[in-house]
N, C-alpha and C positions, 0 to 999 in steps of 0.2 A: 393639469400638466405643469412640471415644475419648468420658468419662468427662469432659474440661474438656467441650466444649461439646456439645452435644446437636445434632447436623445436622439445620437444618429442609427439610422436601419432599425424602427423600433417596430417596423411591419413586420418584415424579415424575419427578426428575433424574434415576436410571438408565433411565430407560425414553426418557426424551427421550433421553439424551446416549449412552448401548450402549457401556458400557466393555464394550471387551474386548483381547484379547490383538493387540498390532501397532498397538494405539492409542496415539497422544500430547496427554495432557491436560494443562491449564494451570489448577490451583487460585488463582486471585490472592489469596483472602482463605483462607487455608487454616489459618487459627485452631490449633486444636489437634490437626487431621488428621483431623475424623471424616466429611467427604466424601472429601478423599482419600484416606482407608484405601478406603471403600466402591470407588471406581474402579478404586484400585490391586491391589487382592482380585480382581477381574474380569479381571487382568490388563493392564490401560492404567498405561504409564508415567506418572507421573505428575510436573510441576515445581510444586512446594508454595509460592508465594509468602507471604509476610506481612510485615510492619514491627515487627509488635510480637517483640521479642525474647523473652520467656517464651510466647508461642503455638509458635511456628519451634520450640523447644527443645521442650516435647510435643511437638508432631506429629514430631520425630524420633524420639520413645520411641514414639508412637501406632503409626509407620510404619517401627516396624526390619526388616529383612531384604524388605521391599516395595519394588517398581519406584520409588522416592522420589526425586526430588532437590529439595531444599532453595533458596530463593532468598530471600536477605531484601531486603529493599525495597518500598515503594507501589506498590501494583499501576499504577499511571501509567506504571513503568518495563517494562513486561510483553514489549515488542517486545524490550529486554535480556536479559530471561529465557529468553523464548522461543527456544529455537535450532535449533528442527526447526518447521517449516509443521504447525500442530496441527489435531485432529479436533474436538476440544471444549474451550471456557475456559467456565471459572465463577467470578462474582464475586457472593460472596454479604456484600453492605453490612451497616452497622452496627454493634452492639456485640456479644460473645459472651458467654456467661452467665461466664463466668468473671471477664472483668475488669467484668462489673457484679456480681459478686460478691466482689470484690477491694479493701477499702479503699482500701488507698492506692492505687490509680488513680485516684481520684477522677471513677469513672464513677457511686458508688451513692448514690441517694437515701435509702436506709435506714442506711445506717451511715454513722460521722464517718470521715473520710481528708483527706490534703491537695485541694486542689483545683489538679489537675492535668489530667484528661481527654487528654494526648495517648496518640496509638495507640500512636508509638513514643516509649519513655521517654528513648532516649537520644541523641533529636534536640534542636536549637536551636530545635525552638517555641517561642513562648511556653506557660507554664503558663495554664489558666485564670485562675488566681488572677490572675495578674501580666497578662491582658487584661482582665479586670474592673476592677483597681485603677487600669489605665492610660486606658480610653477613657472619652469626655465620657459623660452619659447620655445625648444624644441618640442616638450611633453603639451606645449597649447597647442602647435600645428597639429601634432596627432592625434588631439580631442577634437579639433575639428574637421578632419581628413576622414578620420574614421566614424567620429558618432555624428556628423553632420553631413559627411560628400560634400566638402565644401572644397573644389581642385584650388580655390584659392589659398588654401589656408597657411600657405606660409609667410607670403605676404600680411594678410591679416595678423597674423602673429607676433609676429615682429614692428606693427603698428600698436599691439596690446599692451607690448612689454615697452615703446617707448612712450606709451600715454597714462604707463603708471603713473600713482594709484588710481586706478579707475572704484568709484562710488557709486553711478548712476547708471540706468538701461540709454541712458542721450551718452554718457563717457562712451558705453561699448558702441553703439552705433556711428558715433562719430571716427572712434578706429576705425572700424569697418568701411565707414565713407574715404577715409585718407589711403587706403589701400586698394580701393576699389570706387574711384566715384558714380554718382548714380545720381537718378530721379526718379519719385516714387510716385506710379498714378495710381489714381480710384479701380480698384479689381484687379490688380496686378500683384503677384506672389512680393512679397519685400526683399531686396537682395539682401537682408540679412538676418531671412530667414535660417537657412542654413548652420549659421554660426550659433546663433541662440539655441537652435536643437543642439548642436551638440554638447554645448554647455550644461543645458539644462540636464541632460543622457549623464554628461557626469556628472555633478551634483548631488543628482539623485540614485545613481549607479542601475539606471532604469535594466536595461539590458540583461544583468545578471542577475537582475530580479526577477527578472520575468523567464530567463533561460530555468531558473531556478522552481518557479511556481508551476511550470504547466505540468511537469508528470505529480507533483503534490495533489493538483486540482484533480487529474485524474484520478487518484488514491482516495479522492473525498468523495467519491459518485457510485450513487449504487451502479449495479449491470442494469443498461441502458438508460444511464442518466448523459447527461449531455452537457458538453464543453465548450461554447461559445467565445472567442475571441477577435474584436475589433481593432486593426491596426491602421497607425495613419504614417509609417514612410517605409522605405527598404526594408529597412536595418530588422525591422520590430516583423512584419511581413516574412522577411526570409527567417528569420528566426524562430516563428509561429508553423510555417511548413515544414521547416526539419524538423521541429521536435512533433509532428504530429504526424509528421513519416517514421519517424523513431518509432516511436510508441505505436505506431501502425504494424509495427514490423517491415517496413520496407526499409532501404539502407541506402545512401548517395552511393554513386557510381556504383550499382549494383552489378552492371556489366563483367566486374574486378572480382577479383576473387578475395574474401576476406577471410584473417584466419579467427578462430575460436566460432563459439555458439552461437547459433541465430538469436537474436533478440527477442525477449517475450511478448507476445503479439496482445496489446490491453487495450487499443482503441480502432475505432474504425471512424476515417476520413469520410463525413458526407458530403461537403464540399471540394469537387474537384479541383474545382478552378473557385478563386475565393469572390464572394458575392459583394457588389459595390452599388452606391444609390442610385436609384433611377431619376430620369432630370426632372420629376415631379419636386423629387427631397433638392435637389441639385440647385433648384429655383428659392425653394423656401429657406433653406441653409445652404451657405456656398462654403464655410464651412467644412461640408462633410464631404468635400470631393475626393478628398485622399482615402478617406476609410474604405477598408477593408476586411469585410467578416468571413471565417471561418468554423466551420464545426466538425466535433467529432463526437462518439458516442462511445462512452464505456462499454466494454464485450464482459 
């Protein structure tokens, strides 16, 4: 088992997803390979997507002489990847322990690195740094209002904009401290956790990415392949229910009367209630407390 990043619910997912031998699985976020080793061991081919270039690079060492094939790019592009009608995708969101334990990515609240947060390093995003230094405070408070739930954030904001130019992941914390002070103990969430999501949420425009891919993934699956998606906050969570009540055919506030055609009914919700670790996983990864899996199945 691959060693960068620790695969969360990977009981869960074999049992949901049955890799086995004749299957064709679609990893889009395939980090360091350690769901895809799991698959690929069972026998299911498996296409390993990622963007981030040193994940791609493990999971080739994770997943040598294994059913593997390699794809780099944002899971957005997955109908690309995908080149056989699959039995199972899994998109498992967020960050992996590795690049939040990786200075210079400028994922980690704990250590100083540049402040950089993209997935892939050798795209033309913007850096953090270089969206921070650029927008007004008003457009900061609303990246972290909204992609973080952070009720502080206009305070924080206006601590951003007078600590310009901020360079470093210790520059942004230290804002954060001046607007909010604080002490950080051992097992306790970091209070600035918050802000880095939602930075990181823009940066990488994670949201409309993913708003974007899940009816694609559905489009890539044969009838009754299976749609696996692991989220770890609100934002990504509610966003994963509605589109898989969309595509369910069910519709919010159904109560209401809506006008035009019923939606076309292409998947079925197996997960009512979305499936989270048990304190076995909870003890060996603390980590994985926020995740939360969903499935559905192509009709």
């Amino acid at each position: 088992m691959s060693v960068y990043h620790t695969p969360v619910l990977l009981a869960e997912l074999l049992e949901w997803l049955n890799p086995q031998l004749g299957k064709f699985f679609l990893d889009g976020t395939a980090g360091g390979g350690g769901h895809t080793r799991a698959f690929a061991e069972r026998g299911a081919h498996v296409i390993a997507v990622d963007q981030d270039p040193e994940a791609l690079a493990e999971c080739e060492k994770s997943c040598a002489e294994l059913p593997v094939t390699l794809w780099r790019g944002n899971f957005a592009q997955l109908e690309l990847a995908a080149t056989v009608p699959l039995d199972a995708i899994l998109l498992d969101l967020g960050v992996s322990s590795h690049q939040l334990d990786t200075p210079e990515r400028g994922f980690a609240l704990r250590y100083c690195g540049p402040l950089d947060m993209r997935m892939d390093t050798d795209s033309e995003r913007e850096t953090a740094a270089e969206l921070l230094n650029r927008l007004p405070e008003k457009e900061i408070a609303r990246i972290l209002f909204e992609y973080g739930e952070e009720s502080r954030s206009r305070r924080i904001a206006i601590e951003i904009v007078k600590g310009r130019p901020l360079q470093t992941t210790d520059d942004l914390v230290a804002c954060i401290r001046r607007a909010m002070p604080f002490r950080t103990r051992p097992g306790e969430i970091h209070p600035a956790t918050k802000t880095f999501q939602g930075i990181r949420i823009a940066v990488n425009a994670e949201l409309g990415v993913l708003e974007q891919v899940l009816p694609a993934a559905v489009r890539c699956l044969k009838p009754g392949g299976r749609l696996a998606v692991i989220s770890y906050h609100s934002l990504e969570d509610r966003l994963v229910k509605t589109a898989f009540n969309q595509l369910s055919g069910k519709r919010e506030n159904s109560d209401l009367p809506h006008p035009g055609p019923e939606p076309p009914v292409v998947l079925e919700v197996l997960t009512k209630k979305p499936i989270t670790p048990g304190d076995d996983e909870l003890r060996r990864n603390p980590r994985s407390r926020s995740a939360k899996l969903r499935v559905g199945q192509k009709i």
